[in-house]
C-alpha positions in Angstrom: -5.3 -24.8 4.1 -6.3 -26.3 7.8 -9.0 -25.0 9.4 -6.2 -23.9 12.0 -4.6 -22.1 9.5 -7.5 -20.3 8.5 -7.8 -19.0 11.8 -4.9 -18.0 11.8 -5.2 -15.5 9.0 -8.1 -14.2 10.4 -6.5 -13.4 13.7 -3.4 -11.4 11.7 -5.8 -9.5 9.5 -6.3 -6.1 9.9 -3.3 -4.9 11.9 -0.1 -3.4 10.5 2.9 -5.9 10.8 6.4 -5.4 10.2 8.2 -7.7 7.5 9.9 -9.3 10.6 6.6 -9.6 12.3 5.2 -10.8 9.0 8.0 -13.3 9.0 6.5 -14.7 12.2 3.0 -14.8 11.1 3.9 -17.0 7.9 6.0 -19.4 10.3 2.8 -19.7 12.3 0.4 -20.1 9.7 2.8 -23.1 8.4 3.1 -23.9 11.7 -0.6 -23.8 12.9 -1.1 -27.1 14.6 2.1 -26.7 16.6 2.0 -22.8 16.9 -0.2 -23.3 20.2 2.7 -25.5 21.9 5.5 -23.6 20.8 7.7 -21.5 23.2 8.6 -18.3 22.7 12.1 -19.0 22.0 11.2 -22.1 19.5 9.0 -19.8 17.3 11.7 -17.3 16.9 13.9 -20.1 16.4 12.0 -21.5 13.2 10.9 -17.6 12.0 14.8 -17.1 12.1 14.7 -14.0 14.2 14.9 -12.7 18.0 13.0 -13.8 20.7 12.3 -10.2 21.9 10.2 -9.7 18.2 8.3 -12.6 18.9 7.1 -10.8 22.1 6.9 -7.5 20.1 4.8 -9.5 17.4 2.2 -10.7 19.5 2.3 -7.4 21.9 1.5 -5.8 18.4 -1.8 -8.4 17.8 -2.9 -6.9 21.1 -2.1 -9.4 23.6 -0.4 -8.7 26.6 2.8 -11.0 25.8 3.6 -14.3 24.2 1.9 -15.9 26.9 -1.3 -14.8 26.4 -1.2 -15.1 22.5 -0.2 -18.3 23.3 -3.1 -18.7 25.6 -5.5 -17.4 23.2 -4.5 -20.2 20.9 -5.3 -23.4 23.0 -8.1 -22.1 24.0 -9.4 -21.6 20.5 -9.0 -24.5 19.4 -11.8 -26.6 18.3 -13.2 -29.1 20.8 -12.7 -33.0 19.7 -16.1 -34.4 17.3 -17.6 -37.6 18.9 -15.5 -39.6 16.4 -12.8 -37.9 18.5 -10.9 -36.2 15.3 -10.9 -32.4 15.8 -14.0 -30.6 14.5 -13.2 -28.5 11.3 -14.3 -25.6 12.4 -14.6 -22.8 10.4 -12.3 -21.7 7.5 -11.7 -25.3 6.3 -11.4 -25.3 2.4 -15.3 -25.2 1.9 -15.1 -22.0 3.3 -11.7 -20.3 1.8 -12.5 -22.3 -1.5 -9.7 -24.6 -1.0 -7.1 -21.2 -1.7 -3.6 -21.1 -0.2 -1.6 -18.6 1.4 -0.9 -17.1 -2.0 -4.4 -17.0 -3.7 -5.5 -15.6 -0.6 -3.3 -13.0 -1.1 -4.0 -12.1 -4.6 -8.0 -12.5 -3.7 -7.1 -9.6 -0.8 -5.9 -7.5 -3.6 -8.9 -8.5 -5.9 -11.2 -7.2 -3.0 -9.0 -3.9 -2.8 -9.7 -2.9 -6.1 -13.1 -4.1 -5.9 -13.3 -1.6 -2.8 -11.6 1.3 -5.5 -14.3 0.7 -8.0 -17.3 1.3 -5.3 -15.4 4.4 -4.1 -15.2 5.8 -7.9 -18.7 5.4 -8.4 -18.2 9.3 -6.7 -15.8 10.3 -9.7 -16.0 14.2 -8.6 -12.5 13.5 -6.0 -11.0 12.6 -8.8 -11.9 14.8 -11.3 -11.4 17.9 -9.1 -7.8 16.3 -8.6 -7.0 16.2 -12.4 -7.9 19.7 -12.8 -5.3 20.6 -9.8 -2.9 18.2 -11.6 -3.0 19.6 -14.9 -3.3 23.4 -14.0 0.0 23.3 -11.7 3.0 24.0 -13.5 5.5 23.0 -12.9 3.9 19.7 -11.3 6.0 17.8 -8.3 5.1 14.0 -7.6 6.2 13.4 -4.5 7.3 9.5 -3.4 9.5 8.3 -0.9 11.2 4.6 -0.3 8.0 1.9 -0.8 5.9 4.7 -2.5 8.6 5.6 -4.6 8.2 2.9 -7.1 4.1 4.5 -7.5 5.3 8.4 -7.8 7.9 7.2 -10.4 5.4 5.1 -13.0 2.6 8.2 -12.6 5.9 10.8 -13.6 6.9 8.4 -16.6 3.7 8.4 -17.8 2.5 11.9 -16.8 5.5 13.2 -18.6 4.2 12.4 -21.9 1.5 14.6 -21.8 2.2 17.2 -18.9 5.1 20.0 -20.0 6.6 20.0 -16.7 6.7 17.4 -14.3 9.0 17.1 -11.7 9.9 13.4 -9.5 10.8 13.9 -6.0 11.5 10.3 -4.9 14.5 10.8 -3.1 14.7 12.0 0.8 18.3 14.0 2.5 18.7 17.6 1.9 18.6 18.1 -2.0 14.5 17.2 -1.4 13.5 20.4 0.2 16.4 21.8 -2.8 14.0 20.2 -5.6 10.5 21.4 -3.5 11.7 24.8 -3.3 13.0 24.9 -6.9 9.5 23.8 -8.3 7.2 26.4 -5.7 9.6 28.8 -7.3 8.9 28.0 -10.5 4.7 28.9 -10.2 4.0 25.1 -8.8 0.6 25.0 -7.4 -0.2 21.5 -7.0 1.8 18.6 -5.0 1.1 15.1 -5.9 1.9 12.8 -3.2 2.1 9.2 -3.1 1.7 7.8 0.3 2.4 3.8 1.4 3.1 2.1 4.9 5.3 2.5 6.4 5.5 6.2 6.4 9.1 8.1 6.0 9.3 11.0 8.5 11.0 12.6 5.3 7.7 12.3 3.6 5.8 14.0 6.5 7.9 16.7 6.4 8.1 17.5 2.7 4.6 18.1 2.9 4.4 20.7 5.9 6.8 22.2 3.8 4.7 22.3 0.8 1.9 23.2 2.6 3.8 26.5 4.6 4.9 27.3 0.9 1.1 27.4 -0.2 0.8 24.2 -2.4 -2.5 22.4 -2.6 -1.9 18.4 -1.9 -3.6 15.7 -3.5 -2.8 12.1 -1.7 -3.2 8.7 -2.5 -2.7 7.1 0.7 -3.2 3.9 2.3 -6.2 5.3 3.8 -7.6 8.2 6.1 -5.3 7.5 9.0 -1.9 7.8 7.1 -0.1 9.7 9.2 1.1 12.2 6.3 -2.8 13.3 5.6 -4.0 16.7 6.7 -7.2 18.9 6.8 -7.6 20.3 3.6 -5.8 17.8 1.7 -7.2 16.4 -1.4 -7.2 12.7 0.0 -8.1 9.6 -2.2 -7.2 6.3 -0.5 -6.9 3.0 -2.1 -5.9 0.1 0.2 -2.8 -1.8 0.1 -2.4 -5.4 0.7 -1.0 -7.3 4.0 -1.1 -10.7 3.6 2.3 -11.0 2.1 5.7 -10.2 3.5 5.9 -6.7 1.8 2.8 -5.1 1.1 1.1 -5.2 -2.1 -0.3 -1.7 -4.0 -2.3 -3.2 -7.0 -4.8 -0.2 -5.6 -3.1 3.0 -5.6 -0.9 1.7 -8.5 -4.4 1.9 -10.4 -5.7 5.0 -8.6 -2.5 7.0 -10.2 -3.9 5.5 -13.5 -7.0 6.8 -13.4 -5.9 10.3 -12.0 -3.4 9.8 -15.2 -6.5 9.4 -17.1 -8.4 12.8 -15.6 -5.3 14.9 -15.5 -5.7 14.3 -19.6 -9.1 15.4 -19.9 -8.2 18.5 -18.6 -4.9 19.1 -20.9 -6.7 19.8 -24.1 -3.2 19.3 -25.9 -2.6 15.4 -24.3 -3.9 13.7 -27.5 -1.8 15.5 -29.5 1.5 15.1 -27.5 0.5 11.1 -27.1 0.9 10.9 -31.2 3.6 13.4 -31.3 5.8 10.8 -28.9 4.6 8.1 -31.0 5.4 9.3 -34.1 8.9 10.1 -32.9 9.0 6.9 -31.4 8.1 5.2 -34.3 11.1 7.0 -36.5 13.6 6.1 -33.6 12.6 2.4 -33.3 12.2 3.0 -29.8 9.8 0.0 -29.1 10.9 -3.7 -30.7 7.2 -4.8 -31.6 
């Protein structure tokens, strides 16, 4: 990747993007020589969307307008070497090793879960979480539209071991139907699973739980999800940006491990694990 490229990436990192302002950033970064010279109306042109999100896109890196994203461009780029090439600068390949947009992107998520391991070097969150887990029945996992896919692999799996577990990844009406059904039925606990961008629905369900007297664990995005409250049991695991739709290698194995605590605290999980296998094995279930 260019050096201006590189820069690039470092000017989108960190802030939340839409996958239309995404799209925009990924034109640029292909773009990056020209991106300083290109009007307003030519980027959104090659992006393939409105000229009013371009504006929005670079109101949303913290610039004023186009204009002064724009502006913020030229002036960054690297002066001229005596030679009268353009100076490198920094982020050439010696300093990205050489990676593309794509190993970049995979390297972010290496770095999340690199960030997940440090934070369970504290492994009480957690554990105190599997106790709530495993002591609530019945036990709701609560995921809505890109978290949905996360709440749905921990049910699957927490199924197996847990005697009644209940998946609440759909939003309208019949959710606050399924939340109610499950505090009536002695629930305790609420699992959430929390990714960007937030559903209102999701914020709601969980005042709801909480009026109702439900403890809520979270795996969120991190501190400042908007569905996070005092008292919550939080546990964040990043999620990655660099891509057009965000990534979740993290919380994906978060729920693993709280997969992994909830069984040490359900002193029956071993046992159900070899009864499913056993009646797996007579059904021919699996193909290997």
């Amino acid at each position: 990747m260019s050096g201006a490229g590189a820069r690039l990436l470092k000017l989108f990192e960190g802030h939340r993007l839409t996958p239309t302002q995404r799209r925009i950033a990924h034109c640029m970064v292909r773009r990056a020589d020209d991106a300083p010279f290109l009007s307003s109306v030519e980027l959104a042109e090659l992006a393939g969307v409105s000229q009013p999100s371009v504006t929005r896109f670079a109101v949303a890196l913290g610039f004023d307008g186009y204009p002064a994203l724009r502006r913020h461009l030229r002036e960054a780029r690297p002066l001229p070497s005596a030679d009268g090439t353009p100076d490198a600068g920094p982020g050439t390949a010696d300093g990205d090793g050489g990676r593309n947009a794509y190993q970049q992107a995979v390297q972010a998520e290496i770095d999340n879960l690199r960030r997940l391991a440090a934070q369970l070097a504290d492994p009480a969150p957690v554990a105190e979480a599997g106790r709530l887990l495993a002591a609530s029945r019945p036990l709701p996992v609560l995921g809505l539209r890109a978290a949905a896919a996360q709440a749905r692999g921990f049910a699957y799996f927490a199924a197996k071991v847990h005697p009644d577990v209940r998946l609440l990844d759909e939003g309208g009406s019949m959710l606050d139907d399924r939340l109610d059904a499950a505090v009536r039925a002695g629930a305790s606990t609420l699992l959430c699973f929390a990714l960007p961008r937030h559903p209102r629905e999701a914020v709601a369900a969980l005042e709801r739980a909480r009026a109702a007297g439900l403890r809520i664990v979270t795996v969120a995005d991190s501190a400042f999800a908007p569905v996070v409250r005092p008292g919550d049991l939080l546990l964040p695991a990043a999620v990655g940006t660099a891509l057009s739709f965000d990534t979740a290698c993290a919380p994906m194995m978060l729920g693993r491990v709280l997969l992994e605590a909830m069984c040490d605290e359900l002193p029956d999980a071993q046992a159900r694990l070899e009864e499913f296998d056993t009646r797996a094995a007579e059904r021919g279930l699996f193909a290997e």
